[in-house]
C-alpha positions in Angstrom: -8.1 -17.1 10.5 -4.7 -16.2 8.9 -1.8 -19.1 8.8 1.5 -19.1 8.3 3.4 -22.6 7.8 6.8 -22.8 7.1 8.7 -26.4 6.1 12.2 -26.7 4.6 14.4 -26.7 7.9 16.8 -29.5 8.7 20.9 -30.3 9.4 23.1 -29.2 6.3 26.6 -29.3 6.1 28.1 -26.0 5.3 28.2 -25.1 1.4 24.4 -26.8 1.4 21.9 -25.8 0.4 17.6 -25.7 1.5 14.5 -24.0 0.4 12.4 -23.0 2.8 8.8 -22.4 2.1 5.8 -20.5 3.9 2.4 -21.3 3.0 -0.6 -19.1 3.8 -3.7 -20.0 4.7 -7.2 -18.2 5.4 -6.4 -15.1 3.2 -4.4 -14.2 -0.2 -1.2 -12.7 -0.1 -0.9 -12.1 -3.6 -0.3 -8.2 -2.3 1.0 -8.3 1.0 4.5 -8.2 1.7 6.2 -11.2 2.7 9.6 -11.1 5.3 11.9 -13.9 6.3 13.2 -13.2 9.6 16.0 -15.6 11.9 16.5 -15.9 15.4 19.6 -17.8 16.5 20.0 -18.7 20.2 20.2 -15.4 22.8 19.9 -13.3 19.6 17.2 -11.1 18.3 15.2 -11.8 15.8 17.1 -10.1 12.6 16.0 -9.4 9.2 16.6 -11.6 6.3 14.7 -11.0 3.5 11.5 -9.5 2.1 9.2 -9.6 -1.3 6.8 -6.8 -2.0 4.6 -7.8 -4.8 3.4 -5.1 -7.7 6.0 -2.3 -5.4 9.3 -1.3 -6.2 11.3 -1.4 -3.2 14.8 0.2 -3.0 15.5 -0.1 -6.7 13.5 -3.9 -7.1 10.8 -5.7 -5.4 12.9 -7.9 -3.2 15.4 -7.0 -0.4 17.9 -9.0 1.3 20.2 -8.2 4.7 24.1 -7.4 3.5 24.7 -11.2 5.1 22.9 -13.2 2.9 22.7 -10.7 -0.2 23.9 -13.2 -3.3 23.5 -16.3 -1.5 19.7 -16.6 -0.3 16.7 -15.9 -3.0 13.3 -14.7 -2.2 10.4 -15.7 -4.4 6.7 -16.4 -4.7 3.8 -18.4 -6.2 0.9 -16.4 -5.7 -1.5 -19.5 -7.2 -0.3 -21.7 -4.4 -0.3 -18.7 -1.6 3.2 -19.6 -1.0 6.8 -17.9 -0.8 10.3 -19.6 -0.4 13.7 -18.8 0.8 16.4 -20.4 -1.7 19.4 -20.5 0.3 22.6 -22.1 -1.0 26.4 -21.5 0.3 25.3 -22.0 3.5 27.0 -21.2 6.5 27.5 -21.8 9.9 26.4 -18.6 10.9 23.3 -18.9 9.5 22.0 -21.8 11.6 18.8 -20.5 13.3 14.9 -21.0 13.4 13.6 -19.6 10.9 10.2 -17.5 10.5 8.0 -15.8 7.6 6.0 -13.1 8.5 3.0 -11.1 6.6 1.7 -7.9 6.1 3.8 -5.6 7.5 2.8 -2.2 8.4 5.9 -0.4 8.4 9.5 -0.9 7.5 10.0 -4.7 6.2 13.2 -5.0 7.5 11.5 -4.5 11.1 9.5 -7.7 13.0 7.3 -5.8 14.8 5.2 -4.3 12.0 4.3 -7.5 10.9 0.8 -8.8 11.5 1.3 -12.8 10.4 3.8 -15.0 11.9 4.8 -18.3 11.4 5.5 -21.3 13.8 9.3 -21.4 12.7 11.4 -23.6 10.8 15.2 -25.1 12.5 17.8 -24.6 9.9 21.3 -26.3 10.9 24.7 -25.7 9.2 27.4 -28.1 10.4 30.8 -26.8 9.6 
């Protein structure tokens, strides 16, 4: 059975910054795209970012929503099945729970082609 974990969440003040990290478990992701998503309360769940290993995706393998483009930072360890968020200059706009999602079966940038969800992680931005 498939397992997404995420960890990193907590209260930041604003300019702070966290990594956030998603863990698989109970199958290799080495080639499966990876999305963060965020749902902050009475939103939807929006895009954040996305990895797409060995693929080039709109000019690189990484894509990031226009909010947090130059600020937040997509990676992954394929030995340790994991991917993180880097987020720094964070703001209070950005406070939501936070989810990774796997193995998408359409556009990235959309939640319900995804297959693999995490639990969700609280991030916090105090102004």
């Amino acid at each position: 059975q498939v397992q997404l974990v995420e960890s990193g969440g907590g209260l930041v003040q604003a300019g702070g910054s966290l990594r956030l990290s998603c863990a698989a478990s109970g199958r290799t992701f080495t080639s499966a795209a990876v999305g963060w998503f965020r749902q902050a309360p009475g939103k939807e769940r929006e895009f954040v970012a996305a990895i797409v290993a060995g693929i080039r995706w709109s000019g690189g393998s990484t894509l990031y929503a226009d909010s947090v483009k130059g600020r937040f930072t997509i990676s992954r360890d394929n030995a340790k099945n994991t991917v993180y968020l880097q987020m720094n200059t964070l703001k209070p706009e950005d406070t939501a729970v936070y989810y990774c999602a796997a193995d998408p079966r359409g556009d990235v940038r959309t939640p319900s082609t995804y297959n693999y969800w995490g639990q969700g992680t609280q991030v916090t931005v105090s102004s």
